[in-house]
N, C-alpha and C positions, 0 to 999 in steps of 0.2 A: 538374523533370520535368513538372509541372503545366502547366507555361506552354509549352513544347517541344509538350504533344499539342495544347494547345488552337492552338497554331499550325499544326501539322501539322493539325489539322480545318478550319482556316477557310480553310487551302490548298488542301483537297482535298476539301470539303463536297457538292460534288455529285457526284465519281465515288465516294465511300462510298456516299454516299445511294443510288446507283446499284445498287453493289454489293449492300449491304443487299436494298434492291429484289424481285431478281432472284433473289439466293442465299436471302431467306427464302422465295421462292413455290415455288423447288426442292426446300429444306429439308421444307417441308410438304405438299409432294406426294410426296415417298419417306416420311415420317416416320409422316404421320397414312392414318391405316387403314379403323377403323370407328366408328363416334360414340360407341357403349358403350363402348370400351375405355377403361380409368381412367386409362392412358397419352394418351391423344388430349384428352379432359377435362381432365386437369390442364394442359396445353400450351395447352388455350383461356382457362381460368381465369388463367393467368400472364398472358397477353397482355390479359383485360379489368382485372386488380387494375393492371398497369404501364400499359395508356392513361389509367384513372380515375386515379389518382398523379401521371399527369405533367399533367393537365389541372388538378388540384388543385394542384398546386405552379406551374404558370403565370398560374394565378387569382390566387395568394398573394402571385406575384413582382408581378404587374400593380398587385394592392393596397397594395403595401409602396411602387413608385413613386413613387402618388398622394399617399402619405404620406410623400412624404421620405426614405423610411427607406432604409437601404442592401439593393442590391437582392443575387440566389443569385446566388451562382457560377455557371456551368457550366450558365444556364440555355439553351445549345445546344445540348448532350447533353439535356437534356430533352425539347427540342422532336424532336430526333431519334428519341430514345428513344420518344416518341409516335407519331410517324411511322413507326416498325419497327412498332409494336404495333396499326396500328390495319393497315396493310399485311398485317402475319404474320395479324389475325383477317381479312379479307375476302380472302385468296389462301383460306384453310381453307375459308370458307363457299362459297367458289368450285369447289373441289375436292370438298366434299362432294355440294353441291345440282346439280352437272355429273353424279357418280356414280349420284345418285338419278330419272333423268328422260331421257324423250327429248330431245334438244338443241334440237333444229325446234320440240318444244313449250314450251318452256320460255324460251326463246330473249329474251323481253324480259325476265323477271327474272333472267337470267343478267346481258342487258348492265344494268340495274340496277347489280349487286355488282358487275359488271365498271367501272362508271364512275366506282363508288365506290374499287375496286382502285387505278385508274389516275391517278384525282384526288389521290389520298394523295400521289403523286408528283409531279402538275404544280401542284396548288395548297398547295403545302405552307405559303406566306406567313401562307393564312388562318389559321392553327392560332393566330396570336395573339389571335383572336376565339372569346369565349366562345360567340357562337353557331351557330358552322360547325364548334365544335370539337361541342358537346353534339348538335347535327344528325346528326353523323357515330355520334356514341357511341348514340343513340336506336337506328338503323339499324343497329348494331351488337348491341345486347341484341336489338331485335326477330328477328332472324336467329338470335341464340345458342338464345333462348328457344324459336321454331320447331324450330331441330333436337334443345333438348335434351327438353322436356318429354316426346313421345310416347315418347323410352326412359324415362322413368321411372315416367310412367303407363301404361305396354303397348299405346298403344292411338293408331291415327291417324283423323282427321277433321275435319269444318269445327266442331265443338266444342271439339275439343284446337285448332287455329289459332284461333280465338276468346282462349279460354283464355291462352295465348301471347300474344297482343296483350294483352291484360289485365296480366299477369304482368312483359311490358315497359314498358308505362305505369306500373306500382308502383316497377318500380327506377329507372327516370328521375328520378320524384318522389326518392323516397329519394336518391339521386345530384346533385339541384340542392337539397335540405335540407342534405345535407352540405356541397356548397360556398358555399353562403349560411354558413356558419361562419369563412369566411377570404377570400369573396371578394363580401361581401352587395350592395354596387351594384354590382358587376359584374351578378349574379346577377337584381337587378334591373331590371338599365338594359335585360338582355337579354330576358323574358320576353316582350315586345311582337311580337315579329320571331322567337321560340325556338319558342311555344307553337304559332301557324300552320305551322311547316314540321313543327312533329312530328305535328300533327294530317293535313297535307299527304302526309306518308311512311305514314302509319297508312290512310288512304283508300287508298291505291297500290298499298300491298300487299294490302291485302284484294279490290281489284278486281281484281288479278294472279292471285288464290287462287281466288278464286269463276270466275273464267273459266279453270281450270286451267292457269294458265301458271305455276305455281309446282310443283317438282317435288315426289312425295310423301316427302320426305324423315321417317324415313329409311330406305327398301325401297331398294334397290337391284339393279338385275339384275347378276347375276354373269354368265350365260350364258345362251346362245339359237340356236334353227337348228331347221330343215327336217329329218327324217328319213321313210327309206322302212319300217323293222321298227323293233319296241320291245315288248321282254316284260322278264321279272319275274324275276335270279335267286335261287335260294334264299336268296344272302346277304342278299335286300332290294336290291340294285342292279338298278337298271337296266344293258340291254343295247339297244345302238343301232346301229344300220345305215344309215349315210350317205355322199351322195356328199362327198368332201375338196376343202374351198373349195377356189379355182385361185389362182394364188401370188402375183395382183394384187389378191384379195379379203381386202387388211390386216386383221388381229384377229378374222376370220372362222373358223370351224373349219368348219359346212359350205355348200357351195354353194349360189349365188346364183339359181341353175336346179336346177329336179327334171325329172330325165327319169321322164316315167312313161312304163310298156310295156304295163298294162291297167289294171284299175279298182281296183282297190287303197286303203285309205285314206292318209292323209299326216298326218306327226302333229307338231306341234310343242312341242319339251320346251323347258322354262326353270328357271335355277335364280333364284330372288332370296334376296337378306338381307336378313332381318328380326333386330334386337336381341333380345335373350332376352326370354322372357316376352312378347313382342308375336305376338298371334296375326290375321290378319284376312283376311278375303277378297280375293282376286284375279281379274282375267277375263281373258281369251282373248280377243281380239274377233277377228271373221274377217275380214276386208273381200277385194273386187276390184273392180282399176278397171275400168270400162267400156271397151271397144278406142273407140267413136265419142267419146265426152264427156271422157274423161278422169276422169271423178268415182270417189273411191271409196266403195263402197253393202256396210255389212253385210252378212253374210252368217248366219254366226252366231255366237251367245258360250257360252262354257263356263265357270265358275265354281268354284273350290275356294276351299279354307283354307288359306294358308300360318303354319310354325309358326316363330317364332325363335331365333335360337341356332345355328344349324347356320353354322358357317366360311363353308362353302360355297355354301351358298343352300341353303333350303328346295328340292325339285325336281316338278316337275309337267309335266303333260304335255296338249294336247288333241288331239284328231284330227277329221279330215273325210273324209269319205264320198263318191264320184263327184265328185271334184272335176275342174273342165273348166283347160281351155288358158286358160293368161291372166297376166297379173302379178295377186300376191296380195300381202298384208300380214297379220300380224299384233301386232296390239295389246296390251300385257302393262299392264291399266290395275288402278284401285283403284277401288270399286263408283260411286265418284262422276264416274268418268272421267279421271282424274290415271294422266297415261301415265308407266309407270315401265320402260318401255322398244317398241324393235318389232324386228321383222324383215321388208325385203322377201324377196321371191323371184319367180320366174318358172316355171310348171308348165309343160314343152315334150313332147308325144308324140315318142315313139323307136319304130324296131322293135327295138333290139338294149339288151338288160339294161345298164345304168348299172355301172361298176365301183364295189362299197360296199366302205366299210369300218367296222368293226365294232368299236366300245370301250366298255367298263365307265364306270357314271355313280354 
């Protein structure tokens, strides 16, 4: 039977591989949810304990070689197995750090993890190199440690991403200690060409962070839109009065145009999620673009506290006052500018009232 699969694998190595591929980045975009959940955690934790395993037992295999010695079985289900695992952790980082961030702002460290996604796949050869494998694994903790740390310390900022880098350069060490135990000239033939590309990846990200291209994982906007009324019911719910996106305006709930009929304010609600115990500040930014330049110029910001824990997003809300004709945007940023989500819209004068409609928030 043994010999039957491994033949049936080496037949059909690249449409599994394939498969695999595709069906785990499916998998873990219906499966994984929110980073707190002890379900989505364990799912990452499985997939860093099986890449560290398989890259230890290919270090082993490589060293037993050298030495004559009779080499593992089934070391292609390893290699494979590695390659599921380092795939299933960068499609997660991908689906999380997409949830937590404007796309447009975020958009080089997305194709980062993206390049690393797709590399799993087209360079899968290199995996027999200890140092493309432990490159890949560095970028891998540093990502895990980014999203996990602020749930467990309650708290986000360029001290907790600090923090984080730190935290990943400990386990790397620990991680290349361990395998100096079964793979020690591997371990050191590689540290020459290892040590530069992890210090190489550690600059890259932090010039990503500090220039906020890195999403504020893990806040995530649940919801957002343009409303014309907005009061308080007894039950603690908001009540909202808005025109219904138009049926080309995909994932939208409200319209991409506000007809105003006088002077009225305009208010825009949002809900984000935050993990429990994470409490921090959020802004509002107002901007509009200029009709001659094109540029968009502040207007103004509004400021609260979101608390975490709620399903559904924390919910808030800002408004504006005599607002004129014009494309608007609003900014759903973190105090240091990390956009964690926006909405355009267009303010058009009407003389005839807008059909609203009206739902509990």
């Amino acid at each position: 039977m043994f010999t039957r699969m491994t033949s049936f694998w080496e037949r059909n190595e690249r449409r599994l591989s394939l498969l695999a591929f595709v069906g785990g980045f499916l998998w873990d975009t219906l499966m994984l949810t929110e980073i707190d959940r002890l379900r989505d955690n364990l799912i990452l934790l499985a997939y860093l304990v099986i890449a560290f395993t398989c890259i230890v037992l290919l270090n082993a295999h490589r060293a037993r070689l050298k030495k004559k010695a009779s080499p593992f079985p089934a070391i292609g289900f390893i290699e494979f197995a590695m390659q599921f695992a380092f795939g299933g952790l960068f499609s997660v980082f991908i689906i999380f750090f997409s949830r937590s961030g404007a796309v447009i702002a975020s958009l080089p460290f997305l194709l980062v993890l993206g390049s690393f996604f797709v590399g799993n796949e087209l360079f899968k050869k290199h995996y027999e190199r200890l140092t493309f494998q432990m490159s890949v694994f560095f970028a891998i903790l540093f990502s895990y440690s980014v999203l996990i740390l602020p749930v467990i310390l309650g708290e986000i900022g360029a001290d907790i991403f600090i923090l984080s880098g730190g935290l990943a350069l400990v386990l790397f060490w620990l991680s290349l200690r361990a395998l100096r135990l079964v793979a020690r000239d591997e371990v050191e033939a590689s540290k020459r060409v290892l040590l530069p590309i992890v210090g190489i990846l550690l600059i890259t990200f932090n010039v990503l962070y500090f220039n906020n291209m890195i999403p504020p994982i893990p806040l995530s906007l649940k919801d957002i839109g343009v409303y014309h009324s907005l009061s308080r019911a007894k039950s603690g719910e908001y009540v909202l009065g808005f025109e219904k996106a138009r049926w080309y305006e995909f994932g939208e709930k409200t319209a991409s145009v506000f007809h105003r009929t006088g002077d009225g304010p305009v208010y825009v609600f949002s809900s984000i999620y935050a993990p429990t115990r994470l409490d921090t500040p959020v802004v509002h930014r107002w901007l509009r673009q200029d009709d001659g330049t094109g540029e968009w110029t502040t207007v103004t910001t509004v400021s609260f506290i979101i608390s975490g824990g709620r399903a559904e997003g924390f919910r808030g809300y800002s408004t504006k006052e005599h607002i004129t004709a014009g494309k608007w945007r609003v900014d759903v940023e973190t105090p240091r500018g990390q956009i964690i989500g926006r909405f355009d819209f267009t303010v058009e004068d009407t003389a005839e009232n807008p059909t609203l409609k009206e739902e509990t928030f």
